[in-house]
C-alpha positions as CSV (number, residue, x, y, z in Angstrom):
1,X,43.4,23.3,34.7
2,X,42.8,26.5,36.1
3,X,41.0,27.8,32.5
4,X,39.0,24.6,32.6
5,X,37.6,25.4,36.3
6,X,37.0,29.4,35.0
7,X,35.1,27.6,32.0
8,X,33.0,25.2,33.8
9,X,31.9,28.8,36.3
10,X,30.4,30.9,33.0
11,X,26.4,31.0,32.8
12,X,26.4,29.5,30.0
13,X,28.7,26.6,30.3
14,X,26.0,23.6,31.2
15,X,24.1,24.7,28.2
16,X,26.8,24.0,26.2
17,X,28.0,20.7,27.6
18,X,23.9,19.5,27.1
19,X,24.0,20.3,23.0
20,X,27.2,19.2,22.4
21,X,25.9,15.9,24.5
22,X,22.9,15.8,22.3
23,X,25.0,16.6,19.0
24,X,27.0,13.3,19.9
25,X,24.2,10.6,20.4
26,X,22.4,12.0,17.5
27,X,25.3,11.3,15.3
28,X,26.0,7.4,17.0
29,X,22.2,7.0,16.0
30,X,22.2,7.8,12.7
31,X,25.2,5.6,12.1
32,X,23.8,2.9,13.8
33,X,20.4,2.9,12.2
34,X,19.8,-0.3,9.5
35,X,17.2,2.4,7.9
36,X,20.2,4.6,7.4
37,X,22.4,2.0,5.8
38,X,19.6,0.2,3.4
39,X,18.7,4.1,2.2
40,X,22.5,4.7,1.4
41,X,23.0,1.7,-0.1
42,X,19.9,1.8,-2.3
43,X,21.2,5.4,-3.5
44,X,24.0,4.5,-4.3
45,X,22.7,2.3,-7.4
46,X,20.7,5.5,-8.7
47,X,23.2,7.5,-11.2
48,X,22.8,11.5,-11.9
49,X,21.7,10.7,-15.5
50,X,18.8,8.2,-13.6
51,X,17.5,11.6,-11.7
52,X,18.2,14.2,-14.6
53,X,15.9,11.7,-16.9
54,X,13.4,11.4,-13.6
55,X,13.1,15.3,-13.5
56,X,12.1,15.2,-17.1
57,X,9.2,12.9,-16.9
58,X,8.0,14.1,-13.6
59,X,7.8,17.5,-15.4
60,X,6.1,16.2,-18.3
61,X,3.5,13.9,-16.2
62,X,3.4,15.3,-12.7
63,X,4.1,18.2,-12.2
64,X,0.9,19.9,-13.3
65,X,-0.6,18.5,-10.2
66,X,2.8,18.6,-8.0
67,X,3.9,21.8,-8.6
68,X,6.8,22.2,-10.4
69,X,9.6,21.4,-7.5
70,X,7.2,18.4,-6.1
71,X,6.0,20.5,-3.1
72,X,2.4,20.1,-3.8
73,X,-0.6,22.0,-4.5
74,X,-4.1,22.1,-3.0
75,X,-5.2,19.4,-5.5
76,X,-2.4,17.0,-5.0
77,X,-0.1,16.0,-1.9
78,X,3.7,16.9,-1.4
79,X,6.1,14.5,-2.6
80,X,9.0,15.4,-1.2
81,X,10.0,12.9,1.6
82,X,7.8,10.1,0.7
83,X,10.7,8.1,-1.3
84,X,11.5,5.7,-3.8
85,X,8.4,2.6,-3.0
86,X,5.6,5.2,-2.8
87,X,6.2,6.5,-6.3
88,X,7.2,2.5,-7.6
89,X,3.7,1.8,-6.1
90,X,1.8,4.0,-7.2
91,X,3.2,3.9,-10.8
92,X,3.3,0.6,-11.4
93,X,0.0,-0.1,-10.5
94,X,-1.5,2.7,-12.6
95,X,-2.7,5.2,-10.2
96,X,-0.1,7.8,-11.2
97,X,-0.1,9.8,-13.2
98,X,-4.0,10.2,-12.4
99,X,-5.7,11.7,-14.7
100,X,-9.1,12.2,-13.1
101,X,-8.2,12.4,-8.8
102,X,-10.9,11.5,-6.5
103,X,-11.5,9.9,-3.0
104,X,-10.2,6.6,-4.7
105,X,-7.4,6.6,-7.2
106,X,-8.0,3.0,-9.0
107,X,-5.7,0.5,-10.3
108,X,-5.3,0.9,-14.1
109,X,-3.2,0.6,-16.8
110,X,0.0,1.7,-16.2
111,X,1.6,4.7,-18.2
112,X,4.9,4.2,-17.5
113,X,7.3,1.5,-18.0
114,X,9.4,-0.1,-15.5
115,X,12.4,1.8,-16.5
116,X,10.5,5.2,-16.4
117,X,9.2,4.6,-13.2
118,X,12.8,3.5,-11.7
119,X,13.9,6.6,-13.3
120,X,11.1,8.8,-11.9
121,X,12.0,6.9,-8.4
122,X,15.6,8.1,-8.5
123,X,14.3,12.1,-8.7
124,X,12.0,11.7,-5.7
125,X,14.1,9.9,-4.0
126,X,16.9,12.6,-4.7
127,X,14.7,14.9,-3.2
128,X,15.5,13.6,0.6
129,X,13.9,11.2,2.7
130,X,11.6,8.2,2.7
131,X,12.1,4.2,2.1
132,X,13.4,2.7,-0.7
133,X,12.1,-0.2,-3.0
134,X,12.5,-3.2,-1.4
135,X,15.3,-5.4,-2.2
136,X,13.7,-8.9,-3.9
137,X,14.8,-11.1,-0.8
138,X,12.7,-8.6,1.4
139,X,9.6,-9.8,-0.9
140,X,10.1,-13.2,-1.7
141,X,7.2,-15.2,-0.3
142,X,9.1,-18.4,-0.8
143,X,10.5,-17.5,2.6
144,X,7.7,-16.7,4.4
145,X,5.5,-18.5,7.2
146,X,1.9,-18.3,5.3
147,X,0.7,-19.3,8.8
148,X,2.3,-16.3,10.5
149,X,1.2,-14.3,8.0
150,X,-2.4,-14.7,7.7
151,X,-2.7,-14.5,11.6
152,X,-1.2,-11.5,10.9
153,X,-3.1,-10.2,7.9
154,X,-6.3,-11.2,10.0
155,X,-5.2,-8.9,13.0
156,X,-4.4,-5.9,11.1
157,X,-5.6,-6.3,7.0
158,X,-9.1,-8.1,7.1
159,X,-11.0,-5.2,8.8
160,X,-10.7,-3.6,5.3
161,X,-9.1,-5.9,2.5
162,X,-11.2,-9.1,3.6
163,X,-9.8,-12.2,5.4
164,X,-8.7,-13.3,1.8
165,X,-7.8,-9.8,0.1
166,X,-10.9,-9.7,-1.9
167,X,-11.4,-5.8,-0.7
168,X,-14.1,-4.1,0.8
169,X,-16.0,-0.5,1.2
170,X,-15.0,2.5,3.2
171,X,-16.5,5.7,4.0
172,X,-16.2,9.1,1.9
173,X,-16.5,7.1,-1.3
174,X,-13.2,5.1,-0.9
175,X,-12.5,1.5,-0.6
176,X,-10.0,-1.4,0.1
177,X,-8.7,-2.6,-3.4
178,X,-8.4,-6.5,-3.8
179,X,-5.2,-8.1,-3.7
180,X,-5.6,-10.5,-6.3
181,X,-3.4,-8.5,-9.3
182,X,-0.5,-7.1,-6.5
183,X,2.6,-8.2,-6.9
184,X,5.2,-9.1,-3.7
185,X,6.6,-6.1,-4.5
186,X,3.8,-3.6,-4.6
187,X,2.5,-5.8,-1.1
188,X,5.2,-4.4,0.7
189,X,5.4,-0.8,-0.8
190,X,2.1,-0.2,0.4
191,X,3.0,-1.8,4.0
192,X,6.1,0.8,4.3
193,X,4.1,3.9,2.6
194,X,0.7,3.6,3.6
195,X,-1.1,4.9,0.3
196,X,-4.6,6.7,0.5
197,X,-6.6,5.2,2.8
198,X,-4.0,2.5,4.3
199,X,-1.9,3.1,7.3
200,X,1.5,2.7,7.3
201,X,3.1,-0.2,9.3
202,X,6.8,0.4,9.9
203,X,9.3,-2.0,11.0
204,X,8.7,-1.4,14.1
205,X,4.8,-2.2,14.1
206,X,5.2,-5.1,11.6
207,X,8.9,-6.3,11.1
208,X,10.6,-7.1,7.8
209,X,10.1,-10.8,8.5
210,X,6.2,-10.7,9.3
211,X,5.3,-8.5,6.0
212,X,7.1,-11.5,4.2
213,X,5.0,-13.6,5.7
214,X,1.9,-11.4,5.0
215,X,2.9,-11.6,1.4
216,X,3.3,-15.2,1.4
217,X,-0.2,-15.4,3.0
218,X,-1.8,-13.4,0.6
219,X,0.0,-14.9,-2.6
220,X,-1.0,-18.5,-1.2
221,X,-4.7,-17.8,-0.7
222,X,-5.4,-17.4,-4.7
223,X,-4.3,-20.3,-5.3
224,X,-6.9,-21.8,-2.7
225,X,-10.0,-23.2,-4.1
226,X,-13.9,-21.6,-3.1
227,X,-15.2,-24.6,-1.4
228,X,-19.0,-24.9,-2.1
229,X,-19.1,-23.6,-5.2
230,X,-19.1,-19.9,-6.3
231,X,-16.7,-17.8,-4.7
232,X,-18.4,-14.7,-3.5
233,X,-15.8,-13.1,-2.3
234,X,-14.7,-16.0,-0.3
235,X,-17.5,-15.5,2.3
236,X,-18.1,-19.4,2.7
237,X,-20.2,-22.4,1.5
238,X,-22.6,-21.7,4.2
239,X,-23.1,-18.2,2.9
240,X,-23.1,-19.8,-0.7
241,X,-25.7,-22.2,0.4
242,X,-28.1,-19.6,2.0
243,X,-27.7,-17.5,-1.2
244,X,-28.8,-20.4,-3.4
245,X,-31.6,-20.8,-1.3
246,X,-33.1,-17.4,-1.2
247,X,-32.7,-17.6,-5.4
248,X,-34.7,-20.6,-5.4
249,X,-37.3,-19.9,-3.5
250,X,-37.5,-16.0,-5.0
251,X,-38.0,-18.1,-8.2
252,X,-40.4,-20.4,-7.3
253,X,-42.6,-17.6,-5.5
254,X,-42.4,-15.9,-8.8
255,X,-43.4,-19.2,-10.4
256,X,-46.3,-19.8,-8.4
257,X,-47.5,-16.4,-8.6
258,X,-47.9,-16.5,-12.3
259,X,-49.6,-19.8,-12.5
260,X,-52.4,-18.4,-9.9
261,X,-52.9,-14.8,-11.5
262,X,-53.9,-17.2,-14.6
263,X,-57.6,-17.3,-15.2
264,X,-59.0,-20.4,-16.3
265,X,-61.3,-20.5,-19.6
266,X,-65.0,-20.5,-19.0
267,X,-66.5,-23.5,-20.8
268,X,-69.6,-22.4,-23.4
269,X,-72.4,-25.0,-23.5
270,X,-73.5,-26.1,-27.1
């Protein structure tokens, strides 16, 4: 033990027992994180010929913008890191590939089909980093609380999307798309990846089980029916009300207006 009590006197011993310390608990973490585990297990679905065929459409249809090894360009944002579910989002809703970028990338079209955009996944996602596309049960509203989630949704979506997803205006020209054409899966991309505008809301900020019930909030309310008539953006019938109101009387104004400004005939005695 002698050689272990000469060791322990060096300089530079305590330095190395405090790396090889930190060395140790950063390897029990990543082996004990669930992120770790659902990453690995969704990459080990994705096949070499997935990523080759994923290189070849990103350099036919993104990488103008990208750069050529997705590490961005002052036109267009990085893409290594952000994962699998940020490029399903954004291509199965039709925002990528953009053709004209601005403050607000709209829905659209999509370009690419489902198998294309699983393929173009599988490259980015090969690239390191980010969350994966969420396994169906993860998405299924059938098992979530639709009263959770639209206290929920309230608390941390209506600022922006409206109490009932219908969307609103933001500053610099962008704005809060409605949620009425988003599917369970594209609901909960967006949660974990936080596209333009939107933050992102990990599972530590909103947990796996509360975005399922967001989802099953939000799928429930279109099948609600506008109360009082017209929905205008779900405001209200009081709202709807007051709007029919102010169109009655603007017409009647109008109405008597024109019947005054009319000049009676001046009767010529025979």
């Amino acid at each position: 033990m002698k050689w272990f009590t000469a060791w322990r006197r060096r300089p530079w011993a305590g330095y190395a027992v405090v790396l090889a310390a930190l060395a140790i608990i950063g390897v029990v973490y990543a082996g004990a994180s669930p992120g770790a585990d659902r990453a690995q297990a969704s990459d080990t679905k994705v096949s070499a010929q997935d990523v080759a065929k994923g290189k070849a459409l990103f350099d036919q249809t993104c990488s103008s913008c990208h750069g050529a090894n997705a590490q961005g360009t002052r036109t267009a944002p990085s893409l290594i890191g952000v994962g699998a579910a940020s490029v399903d989002f954004q291509v199965s809703t039709g925002r990528m590939p953009a053709m004209n970028p601005g403050a607000q990338i709209p829905r659209k079209k999509r370009i690419l089909n489902d198998e294309q955009t699983r393929q173009l996944a599988a490259y980015i996602a090969s690239l390191g980093g980010g969350p994966p596309v969420p396994a169906a049960d993860q998405v299924d509203p059938a098992h979530g609380d639709s009263a959770l989630g639209g206290k929920l949704f309230r608390a941390n979506c209506a600022q922006c999307h409206n109490f009932a997803g219908s969307g609103g205006a933001l500053t610099g020209g962008k704005y809060a798309p409605p949620l009425d054409k988003a599917t369970p899966t594209q609901i909960y991309e967006a949660m974990i990846t936080g596209p333009q505008a939107m933050p992102v809301f990990n599972d530590t900020t909103v947990t796996p089980e509360q975005k399922r019930a967001i989802i099953a909030y939000v799928t429930q309310t279109r099948s609600e029916v506008n109360p009082g008539g017209s929905g205008l953006g779900r405001i209200g019938p009081v709202a709807e009300g007051l709007a029919g109101w102010l169109v009655g009387i603007g017409l009647m104004v109008i109405a008597a207006m024109w019947l005054t400004a009319r000049k009676p005939k001046k009767k010529h005695n025979d």
